[in-house]
N, C-alpha and C positions, 0 to 999 in steps of 0.2 A: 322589614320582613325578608326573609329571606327565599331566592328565586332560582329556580333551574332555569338554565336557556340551553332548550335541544339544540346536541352539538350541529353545526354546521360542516365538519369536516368532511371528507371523502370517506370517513371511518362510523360517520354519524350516526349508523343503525349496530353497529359492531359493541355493541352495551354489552358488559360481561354482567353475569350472573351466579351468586353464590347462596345456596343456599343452607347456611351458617347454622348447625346442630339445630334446626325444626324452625330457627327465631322467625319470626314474624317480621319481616324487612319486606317493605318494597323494592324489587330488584327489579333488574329489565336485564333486559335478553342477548343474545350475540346474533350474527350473523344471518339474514335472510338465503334461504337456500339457492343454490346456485343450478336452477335447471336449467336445458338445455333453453336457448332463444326462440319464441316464437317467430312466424315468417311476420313481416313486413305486413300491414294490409295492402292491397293492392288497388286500383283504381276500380276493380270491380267491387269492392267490396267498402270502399271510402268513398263518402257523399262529397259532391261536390265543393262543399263548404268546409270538408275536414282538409282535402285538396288545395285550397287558399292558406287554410291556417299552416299546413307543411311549407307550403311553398315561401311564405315570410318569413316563419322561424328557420327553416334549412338557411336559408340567404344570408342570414343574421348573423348563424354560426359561422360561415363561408368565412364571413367579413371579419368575425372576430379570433379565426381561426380555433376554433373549440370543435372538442372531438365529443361528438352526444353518447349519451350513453346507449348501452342495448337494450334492443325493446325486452321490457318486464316477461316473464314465465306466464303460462298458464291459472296456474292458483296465484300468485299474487294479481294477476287480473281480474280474476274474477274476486279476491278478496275487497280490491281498491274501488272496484261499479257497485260491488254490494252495497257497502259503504256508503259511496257517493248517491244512488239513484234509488237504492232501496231502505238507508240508515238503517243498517245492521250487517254483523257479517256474516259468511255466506254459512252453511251448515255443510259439513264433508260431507254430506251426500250431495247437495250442491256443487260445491268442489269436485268430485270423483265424475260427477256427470258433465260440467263443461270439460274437462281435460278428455275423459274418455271418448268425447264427440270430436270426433275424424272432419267435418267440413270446413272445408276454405275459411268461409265467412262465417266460424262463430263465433266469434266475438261482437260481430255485427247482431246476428241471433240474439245470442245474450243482453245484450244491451236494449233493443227492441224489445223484447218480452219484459226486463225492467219497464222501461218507459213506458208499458202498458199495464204493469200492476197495480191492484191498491196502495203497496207500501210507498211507487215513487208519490204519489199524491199526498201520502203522511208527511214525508221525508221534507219535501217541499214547504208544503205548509209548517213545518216545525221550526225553515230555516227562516222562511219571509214575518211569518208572525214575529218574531223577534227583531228583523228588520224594519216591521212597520211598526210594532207595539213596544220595543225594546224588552227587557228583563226589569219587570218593577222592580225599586230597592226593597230591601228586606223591613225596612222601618213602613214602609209604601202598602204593603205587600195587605196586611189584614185588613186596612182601612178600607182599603180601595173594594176588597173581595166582600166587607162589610154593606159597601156602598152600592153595587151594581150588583141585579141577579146573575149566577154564575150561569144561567142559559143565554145571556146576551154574549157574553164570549164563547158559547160552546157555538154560535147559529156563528160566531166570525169566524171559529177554526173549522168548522164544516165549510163555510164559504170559501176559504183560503184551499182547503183540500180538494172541495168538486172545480175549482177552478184550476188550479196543475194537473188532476184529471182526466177534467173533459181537456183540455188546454186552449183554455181562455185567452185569448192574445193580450198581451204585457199589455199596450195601452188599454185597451177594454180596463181590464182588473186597473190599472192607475185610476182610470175615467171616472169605475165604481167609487171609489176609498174620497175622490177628491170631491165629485158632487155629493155622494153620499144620497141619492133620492133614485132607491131602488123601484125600478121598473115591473120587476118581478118577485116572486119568493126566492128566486133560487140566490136571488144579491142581495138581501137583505141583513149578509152576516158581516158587508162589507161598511156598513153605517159604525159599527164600533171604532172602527179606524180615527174619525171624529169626534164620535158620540164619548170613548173610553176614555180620550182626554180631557172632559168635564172644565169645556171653554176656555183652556189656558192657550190662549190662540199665538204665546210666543213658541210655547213646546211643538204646537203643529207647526209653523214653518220651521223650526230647528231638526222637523223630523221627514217634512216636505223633502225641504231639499237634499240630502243627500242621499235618503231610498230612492227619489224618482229623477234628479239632476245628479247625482255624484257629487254635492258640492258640498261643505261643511260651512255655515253661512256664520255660526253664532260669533267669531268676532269682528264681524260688522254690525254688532248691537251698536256699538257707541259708538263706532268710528270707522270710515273706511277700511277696509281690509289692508292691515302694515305690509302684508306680502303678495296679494294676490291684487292687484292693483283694476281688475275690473270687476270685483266685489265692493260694490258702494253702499254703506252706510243705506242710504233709500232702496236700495233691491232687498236690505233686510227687513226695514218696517214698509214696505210696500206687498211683501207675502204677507205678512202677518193682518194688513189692510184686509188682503182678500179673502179672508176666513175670519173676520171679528166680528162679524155682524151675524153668527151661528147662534142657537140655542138650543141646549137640548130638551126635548119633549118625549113623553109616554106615551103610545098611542094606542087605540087597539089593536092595531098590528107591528104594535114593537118599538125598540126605540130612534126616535127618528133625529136628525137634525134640522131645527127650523132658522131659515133666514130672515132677517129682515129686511125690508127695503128701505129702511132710513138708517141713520148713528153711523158708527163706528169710523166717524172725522177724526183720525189722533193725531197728534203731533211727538215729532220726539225730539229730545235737547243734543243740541249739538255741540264738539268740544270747542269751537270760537265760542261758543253763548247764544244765548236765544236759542230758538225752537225753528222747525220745519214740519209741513205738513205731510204725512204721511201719504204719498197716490199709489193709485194701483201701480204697480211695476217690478221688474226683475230680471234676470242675467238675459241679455237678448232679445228684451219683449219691450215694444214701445210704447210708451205710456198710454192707458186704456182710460180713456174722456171720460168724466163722472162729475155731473153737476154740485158742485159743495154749495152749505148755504150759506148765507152773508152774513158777514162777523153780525152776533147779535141776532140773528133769525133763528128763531125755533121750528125744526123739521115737525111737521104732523104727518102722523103715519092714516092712513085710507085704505081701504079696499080697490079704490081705482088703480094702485099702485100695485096688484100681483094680476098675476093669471087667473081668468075665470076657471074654477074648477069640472073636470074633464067626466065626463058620465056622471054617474049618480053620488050624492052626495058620500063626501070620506071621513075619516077623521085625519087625514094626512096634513101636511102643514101646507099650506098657501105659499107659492114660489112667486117673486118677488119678477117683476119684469124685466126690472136690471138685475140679475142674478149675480156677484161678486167672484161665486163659486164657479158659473159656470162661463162667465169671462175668462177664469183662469185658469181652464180646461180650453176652451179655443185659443185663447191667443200665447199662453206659455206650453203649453202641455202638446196641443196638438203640432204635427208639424215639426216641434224640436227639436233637432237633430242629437240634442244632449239626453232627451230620455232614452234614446236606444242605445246610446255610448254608455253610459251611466250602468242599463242592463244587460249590456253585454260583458262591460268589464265584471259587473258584480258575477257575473254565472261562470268566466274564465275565475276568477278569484277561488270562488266554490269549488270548482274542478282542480284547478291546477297547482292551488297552493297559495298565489297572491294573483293581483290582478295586473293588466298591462298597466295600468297605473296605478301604484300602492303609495299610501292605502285605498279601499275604495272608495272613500269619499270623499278622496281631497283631488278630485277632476279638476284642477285648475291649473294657470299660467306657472306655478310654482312647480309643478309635481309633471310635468311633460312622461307620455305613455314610451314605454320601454319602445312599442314598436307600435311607431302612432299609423302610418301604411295597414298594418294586420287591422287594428282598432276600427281607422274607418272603413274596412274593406267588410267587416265582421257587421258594424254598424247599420252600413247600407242594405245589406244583403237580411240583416236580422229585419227590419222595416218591410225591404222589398216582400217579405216572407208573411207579412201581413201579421210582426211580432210576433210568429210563431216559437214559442220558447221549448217545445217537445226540438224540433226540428235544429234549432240552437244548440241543446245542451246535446242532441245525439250528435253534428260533428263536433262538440268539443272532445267529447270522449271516446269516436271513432279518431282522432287526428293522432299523429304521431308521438308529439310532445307530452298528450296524457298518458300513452302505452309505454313511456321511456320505465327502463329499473330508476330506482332512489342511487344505488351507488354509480357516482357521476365517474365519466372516462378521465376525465384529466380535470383540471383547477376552474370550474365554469361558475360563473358567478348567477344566482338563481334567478335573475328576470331577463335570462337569455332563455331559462326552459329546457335545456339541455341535459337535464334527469328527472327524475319523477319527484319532485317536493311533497317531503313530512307534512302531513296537514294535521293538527289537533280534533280528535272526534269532537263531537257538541257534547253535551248533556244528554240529549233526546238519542243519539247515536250509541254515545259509550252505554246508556241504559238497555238501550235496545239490545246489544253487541253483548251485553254481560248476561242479560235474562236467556239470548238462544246458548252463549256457552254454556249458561250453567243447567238451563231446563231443555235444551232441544227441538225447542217449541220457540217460533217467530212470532206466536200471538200472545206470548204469556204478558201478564200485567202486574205492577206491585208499583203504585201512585206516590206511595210513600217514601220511593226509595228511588222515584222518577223526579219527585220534588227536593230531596236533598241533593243529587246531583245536580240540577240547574242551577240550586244555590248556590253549591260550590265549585261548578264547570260553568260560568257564566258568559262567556264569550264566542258570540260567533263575529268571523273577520276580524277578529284580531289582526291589530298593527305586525304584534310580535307573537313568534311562539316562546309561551313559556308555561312552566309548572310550577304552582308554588305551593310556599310548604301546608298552608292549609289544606289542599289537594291531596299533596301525601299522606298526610295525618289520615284522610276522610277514607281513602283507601287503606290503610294501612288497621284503623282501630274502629272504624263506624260498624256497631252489632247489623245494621239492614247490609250491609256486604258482605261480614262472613257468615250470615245468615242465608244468604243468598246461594253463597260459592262453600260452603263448609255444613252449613245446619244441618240436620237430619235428615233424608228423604228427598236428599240433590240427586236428581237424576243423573244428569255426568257424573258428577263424583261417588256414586253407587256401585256407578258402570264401572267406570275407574278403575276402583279400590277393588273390584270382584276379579280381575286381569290378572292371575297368577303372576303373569310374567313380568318384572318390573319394566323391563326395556321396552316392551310392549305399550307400559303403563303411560310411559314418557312420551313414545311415537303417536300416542292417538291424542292424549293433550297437546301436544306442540300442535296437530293436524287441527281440532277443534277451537283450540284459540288463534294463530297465524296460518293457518292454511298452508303449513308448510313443511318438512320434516326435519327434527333438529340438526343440528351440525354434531359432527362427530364426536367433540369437547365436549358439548351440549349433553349426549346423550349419553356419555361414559358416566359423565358427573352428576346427572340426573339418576341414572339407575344406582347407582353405586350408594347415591342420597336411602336410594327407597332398600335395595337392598339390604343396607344395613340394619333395619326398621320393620324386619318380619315380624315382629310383636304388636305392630301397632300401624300397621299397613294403611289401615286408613286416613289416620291421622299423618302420616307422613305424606301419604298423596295427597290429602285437603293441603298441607302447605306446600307443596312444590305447584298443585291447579291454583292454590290462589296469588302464589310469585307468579306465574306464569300470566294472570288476566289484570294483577296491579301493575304490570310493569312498562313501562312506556312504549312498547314495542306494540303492547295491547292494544295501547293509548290513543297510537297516530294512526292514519290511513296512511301507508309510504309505497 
């Protein structure tokens, strides 16, 4: 198959763009416009925690003698927050209002009025659902939707969303997803986490660990880890211990996971031969005491063995006195210094392009953080904050290193952070990003055409950035996109196409899709396109708007 890899060069965003007698070609774009520099934020107007993050990476660069780039314009920052905290871009009247706003601190402004909207709560939730649920395969995909009511994942993605929201602290929300034996209605959508994997208790710790540890455990199925030498073999079947003993049940109030307090003694084969007993255990966590029975003895399961049930009678499932679950909430989960590692690096990732340790789930002795000082300084401080994840992601994106431009000052290599790294929009992003260019409207909806993108934008955190050619075909020939960007009764492209003035025509699509105004080449060669095509005006502008939102420039957050 063949595969693009966005350039890396100093030239990287510098894509020329032809648009070749009307053909229908995926193109991308030139040049990010060149405005003036915005000021510096200042310590009044930078949180104490963006402060830390400057003060590592500045030191970094010091040491590596690297010249950072200059802080990004106006519309390209508020293009890149839109993006990040709201998933979708901004609207030019969005645009036209933060640049025309004259105070110190708005970007601070800006940023805070995200962090309090509906959409960052969408955004969020679009990005972690797929972190904890991953992207079913396509073979996966009906069965499963066959098998489970689709209101049990709608109560998980409302769960996921009023939790980034209200801003649920990171462990809470882990605490939910791992016991899974919701306290309230409002955590009830957080049982899917468990319940959606329908008891394959290898998949939940293959998915354990790297959403809530950073750590990619699956091969130490059958052997010690070859390269991370404090991943043992027994930290893999000793997760998997602490969640085999689940069952899913129906209940009056929804679906629940029930434990047992007997079974799930397993053993696994080892490559000398013979077997070992599966115990509770894992990366830093000391073996959690659990009576097993004697070779030959049959467990009897009793009533004396759970909790007497709490007020009036439920249909809820009976919790187990030694709870497996909720051992491995105390004694792995709480306290560990690697789940605030784990979510800090994933949230710098989010922001910034890659994380201080890339990839993000390979946290281990192999994989050492670019800048392990920031990491646990970020670490501690995220904790101390009582895993306040609002408070988090606003100094990632008040700090320096997120405000930098894409084009880097001199040859910096990018886990120094010394330009603003190309990030791949999601699915849920580029869908979102194409309905306001094409309708104007941030709330429009077309499912059908949200689902074929995720098919084939399947990646969030990606190792690599790449495009591949399924991607361009999808863009290039799929009727739900030029239907979208071209059909009849497009608002943009109505507006567009009514613009007498060709160069005109050009300057408000370059403004509506990158926020920014074309470069001089850009806009000769753009008019001169449309100019030539008084006869069929519209149709020339539907193909220079839909070059303009297929084309990778569209594509990345930069």
């Amino acid at each position: 198959m063949l595969i693009h890899r966005f350039p890396t060069s100093p030239s990287r965003l510098r894509l020329s763009w032809r648009p070749l007698l009307g053909a229908l070609l995926v193109l991308a774009l030139a040049p990010v416009w060149a405005a003036p520099d915005a000021p510096s934020p200042t310590a009044s107007t930078a949180s104490d925690a963006s402060a830390v993050i400057n003060s590592h990476v500045e030191r970094r660069w010091k040491e590596q003698s690297v010249t950072p780039a200059a802080l990004c314009d106006d519309p390209t920052f508020a293009r890149r927050v839109y993006l990040d905290l709201a998933g979708r871009i901004p609207t030019p009247a969005e645009v036209d209002a933060f640049v025309r706003e004259t105070a110190a601190d708005k970007r601070v402004r800006l940023v805070d009025a995200l962090l309090t909207s509906p959409e960052y709560g969408r955004r969020m939730r679009d990005v972690f659902d797929v972190v904890f649920m991953g992207r079913p395969a396509p073979e996966r995909r009906g069965r499963r939707r066959d098998r489970q009511p689709d209101e049990y994942r709608a109560e998980w993605l409302a769960y996921l969303e009023r939790s980034f929201a209200e801003n649920r602290p990171w462990d809470r929300l882990v605490q939910d997803l791992l016991v899974a034996r919701p306290a309230e209605a409002s955590t009830r959508g957080a049982v899917w986490f468990l319940y959606g994997r329908q008891e394959r208790y290898q998949e939940i710790a293959e998915t354990v660990s790297p959403a809530v540890f950073g750590v990619q455990i699956q091969c130490a199925q059958c052997h010690d880890h070859p390269l991370a030498e404090e991943i043992k073999q027994s930290h893999y079947w000793g997760l998997v211990a602490f969640f085999n003993r689940g069952k899913n049940k129906v209940t009056k109030a929804g679906p629940r996971v029930a434990e047992s307090a007997i079974g799930g003694f397993a053993q696994f084969p080892l490559l000398t031969g013979g077997t070992k007993a599966a115990e509770l255990t894992f990366l830093g966590v000391d073996l959690v005491p659990e009576k097993a029975p004697a070779a030959g003895e049959k467990e009897q399961d009793a009533p004396e063995l759970y909790r007497p049930a709490e007020g009036a009678a439920t249909d809820e499932p009976p919790v187990p006195r030694f709870s497996r679950r909720e051992q491995f909430v105390e004694r792995a989960v709480k306290g560990n210094p690697l789940v605030a590692r784990a979510a800090v690096n994933r949230f710098w990732a989010l922001l910034m392009g890659r994380g201080l340790v890339h990839p993000v789930d390979r946290m281990d002795s192999k994989h050492p953080p670019s800048h392990p000082e920031l990491l646990e300084a970020l670490a501690v401080d995220f904790e101390r904050s009582g895993f306040d994840v609002r408070r988090l992601v606003r100094a990632l994106v008040l700090s320096r290193p997120y405000q930098l431009d894409s084009r880097p000052a001199g040859n910096a290599q990018p886990d120094l952070f010394a330009y603003g790294l190309e990030k791949p929009l999601t699915a849920e992003t580029l869908y979102r990003s194409l309905l306001v260019a094409a309708t104007g409207k941030a709330d429009a909806e077309q499912p059908e055409l949200r689902d074929s993108l995720v098919e084939v934008f399947p990646d969030v955190f990606a190792e690599e950035n790449i495009s591949t050619l399924r991607q361009t075909m999808f863009l290039t020939n799929n009727p739900l996109v030029h239907g979208l960007l071209q059909g009849a009764g497009g608002a943009t492209l109505d507006r567009l196409a009514a613009n007498p003035d060709p160069a005109a025509r050009v300057r408000e699509a370059f403004r509506i899709a990158y926020a920014r105004e074309p470069a001089a080449d850009e806009l000769k060669e753009a008019t001169a396109y449309l100019a030539a095509r008084p006869d069929r005006a519209r149709q020339a502008t539907a193909q220079l708007w839909w070059a303009l939102l297929a084309g990778a420039e569209f594509r990345f957050n930069h």
